[in-house]
N, C-alpha and C positions, 0 to 999 in steps of 0.2 A: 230739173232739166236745164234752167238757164246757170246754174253757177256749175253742171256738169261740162258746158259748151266754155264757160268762160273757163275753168280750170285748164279742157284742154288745147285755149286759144294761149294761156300762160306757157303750159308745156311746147308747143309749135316755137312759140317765141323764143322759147329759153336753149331751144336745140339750133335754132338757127342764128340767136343771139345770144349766146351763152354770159352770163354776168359773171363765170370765173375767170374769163379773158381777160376780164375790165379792170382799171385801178380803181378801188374802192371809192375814193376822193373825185376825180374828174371824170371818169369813163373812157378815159382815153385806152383803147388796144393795147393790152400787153403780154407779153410770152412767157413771162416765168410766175403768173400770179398766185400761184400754188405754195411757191419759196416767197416771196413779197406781194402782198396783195395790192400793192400802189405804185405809180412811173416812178421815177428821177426827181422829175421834177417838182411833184407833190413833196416825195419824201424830202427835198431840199428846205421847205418852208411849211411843212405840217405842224401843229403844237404838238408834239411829242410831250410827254408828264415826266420831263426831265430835269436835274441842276441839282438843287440842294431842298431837300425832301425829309420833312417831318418823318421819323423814322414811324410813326404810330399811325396816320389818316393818312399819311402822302401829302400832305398838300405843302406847294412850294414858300420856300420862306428863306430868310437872309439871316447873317448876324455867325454865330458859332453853338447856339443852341442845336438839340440832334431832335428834341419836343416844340410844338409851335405851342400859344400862349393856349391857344383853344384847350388842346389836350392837357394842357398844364390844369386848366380851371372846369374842365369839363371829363369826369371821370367815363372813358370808353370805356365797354362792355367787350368788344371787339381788340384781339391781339394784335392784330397789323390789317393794315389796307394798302394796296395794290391800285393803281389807273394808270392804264396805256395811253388816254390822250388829254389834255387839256378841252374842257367844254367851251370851247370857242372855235367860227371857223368852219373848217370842213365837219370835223368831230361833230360839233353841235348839229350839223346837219344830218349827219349820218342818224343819230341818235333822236330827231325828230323826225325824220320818214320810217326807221323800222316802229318807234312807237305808235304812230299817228297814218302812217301811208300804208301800211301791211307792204312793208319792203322787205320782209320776210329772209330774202334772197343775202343781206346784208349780214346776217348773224353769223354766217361761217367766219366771214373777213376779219369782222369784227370780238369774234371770238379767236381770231390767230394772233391779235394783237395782244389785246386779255390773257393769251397763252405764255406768248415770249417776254410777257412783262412778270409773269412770275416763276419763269422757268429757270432762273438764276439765283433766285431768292432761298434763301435754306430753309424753307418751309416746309411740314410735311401734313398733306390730308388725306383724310379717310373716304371721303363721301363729299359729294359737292349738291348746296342746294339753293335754288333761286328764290330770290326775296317776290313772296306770294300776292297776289292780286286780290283784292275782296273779290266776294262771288260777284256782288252788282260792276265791279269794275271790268270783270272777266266776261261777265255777260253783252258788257256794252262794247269791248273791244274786240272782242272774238280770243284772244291768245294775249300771253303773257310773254312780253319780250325776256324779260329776264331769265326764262323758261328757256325760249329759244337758244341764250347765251349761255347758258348754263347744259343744255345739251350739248351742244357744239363742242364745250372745253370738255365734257367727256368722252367724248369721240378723240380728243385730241390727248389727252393725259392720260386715258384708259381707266380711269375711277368712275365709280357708278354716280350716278344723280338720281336723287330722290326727291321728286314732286310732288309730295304726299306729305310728311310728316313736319311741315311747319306751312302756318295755315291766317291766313288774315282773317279775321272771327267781327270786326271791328269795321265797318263806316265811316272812313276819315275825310277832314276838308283836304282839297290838294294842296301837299306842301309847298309848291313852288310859290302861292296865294300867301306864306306868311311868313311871317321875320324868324328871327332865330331865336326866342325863345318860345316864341309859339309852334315852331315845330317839334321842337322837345315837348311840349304834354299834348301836343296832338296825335301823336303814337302811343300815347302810356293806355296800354291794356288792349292792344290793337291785333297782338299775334301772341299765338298760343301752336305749341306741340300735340299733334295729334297724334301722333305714334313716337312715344320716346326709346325705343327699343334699338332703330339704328343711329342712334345719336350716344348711347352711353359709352362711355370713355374713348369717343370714338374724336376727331378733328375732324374741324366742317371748313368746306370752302363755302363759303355765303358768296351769292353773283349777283351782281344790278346793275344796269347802263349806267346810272349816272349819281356819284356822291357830291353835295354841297356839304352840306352841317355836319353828314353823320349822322343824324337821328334817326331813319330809317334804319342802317345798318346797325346801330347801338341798339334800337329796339327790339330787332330779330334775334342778336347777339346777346342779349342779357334772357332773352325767353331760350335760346338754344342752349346758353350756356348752364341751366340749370340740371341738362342731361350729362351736353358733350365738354371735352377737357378745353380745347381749344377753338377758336372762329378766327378765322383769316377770311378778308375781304375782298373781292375782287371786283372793280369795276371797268365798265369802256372808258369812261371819261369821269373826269373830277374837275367842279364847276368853281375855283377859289372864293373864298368865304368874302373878300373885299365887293364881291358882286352881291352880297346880301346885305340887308337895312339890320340892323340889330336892333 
């Protein structure tokens, strides 16, 4: 009875303050948030996940190489990756309230950016699916953001998402807790295929809020690719590697 009173105090709320109005970043009132989910003024000074971009992980880098050193010395399992914002900022905020706050409401926004960041890209997929929660992790949060994000661009690309057939089997420490070579074997043996049937020769869009290393997406991506032909990556935000201790 109390979280039916509380759902429909959310609902009250949300017809009389609707958060499609709002700029994703500051909540400032806006009219066309449908077409742009943020003001002027945000979009003026957002970290957008632009410039000059590892053609492989996305992640920002200098010089006239098209491969950053990482990808050079660290073999992805993963064909390309995709991020809409830099994890710093507003981004980072965003991405720690719908993980941690049940901001729930964020995922559409944040799945339109995720959208138009790959909607130019000569990419083609079959099936989109979101990088899975252990059950004790699912249990303790209630829902799987990346779930959420991974809905959302289906509604939005009109490809199915499957929530089902890749599956975290494994108890892992939280990676954000360890350096960069510890989060490479702290994934090894962590996700497994449960239903390999819509995966074969088929291209995956793999979804997750947020890539540093890659390990997480490498490790999904080397267990899916044992069905499917292709994995492309897509995330909200990509946290550059200079911010991890190696």
């Amino acid at each position: 009875m109390k979280n039916y009173f509380k759902n429909l105090y959310k609902k009250i709320m949300n017809l009389l303050f609707p958060n499609d109005l709002k700029c994703m970043f500051c909540n400032k009132d806006i009219a066309n948030a449908k077409e742009k989910p943020f003001c002027e003024e945000c979009e003026s000074k957002a970290p957008f996940n632009v410039g000059q971009r590892c053609r492989i992980c996305d992640m920002d880098m200098s010089g006239e190489s098209e491969v950053c050193d990482f990808c050079k010395n660290y073999h992805k399992h993963f064909d390309r990756s995709f991020s809409a914002m830099r994890y710093e900022k507003s981004p980072k905020s965003l991405v720690i309230k719908l993980k941690n706050n049940n901001a729930k409401y964020l995922a559409p926004k944040m799945a339109q950016l995720m959208f138009e960041r790959i909607k130019n890209e000569n990419i083609k997929f079959d099936i989109i699916i979101p990088v899975p929660l252990s059950a004790k992790s699912l249990k303790k949060r209630k829902y799987n953001q990346s779930k959420l994000l991974a809905e959302e661009l289906s509604k939005l690309t009109l490809i199915e998402v499957n929530n089902s057939c890749l599956a975290k089997i494994k108890e892992t420490k939280h990676q954000k807790n360890l350096n960069f070579n510890d989060r490479k074997t702290n994934l090894i043996g962590a996700f497994k295929v449960i239903d390999k049937k819509p995966l074969i020769n088929r291209n995956v869009l793999l979804v997750d809020d947020v890539m540093t290393t890659g390990a997480t997406a490498n490790e999904c991506s080397k267990t899916l690719k044992k069905y499917a032909n292709n994995v492309f990556v897509v995330t909200f935000a990509r946290n550059p590697l200079k911010n991890l201790e190696n």
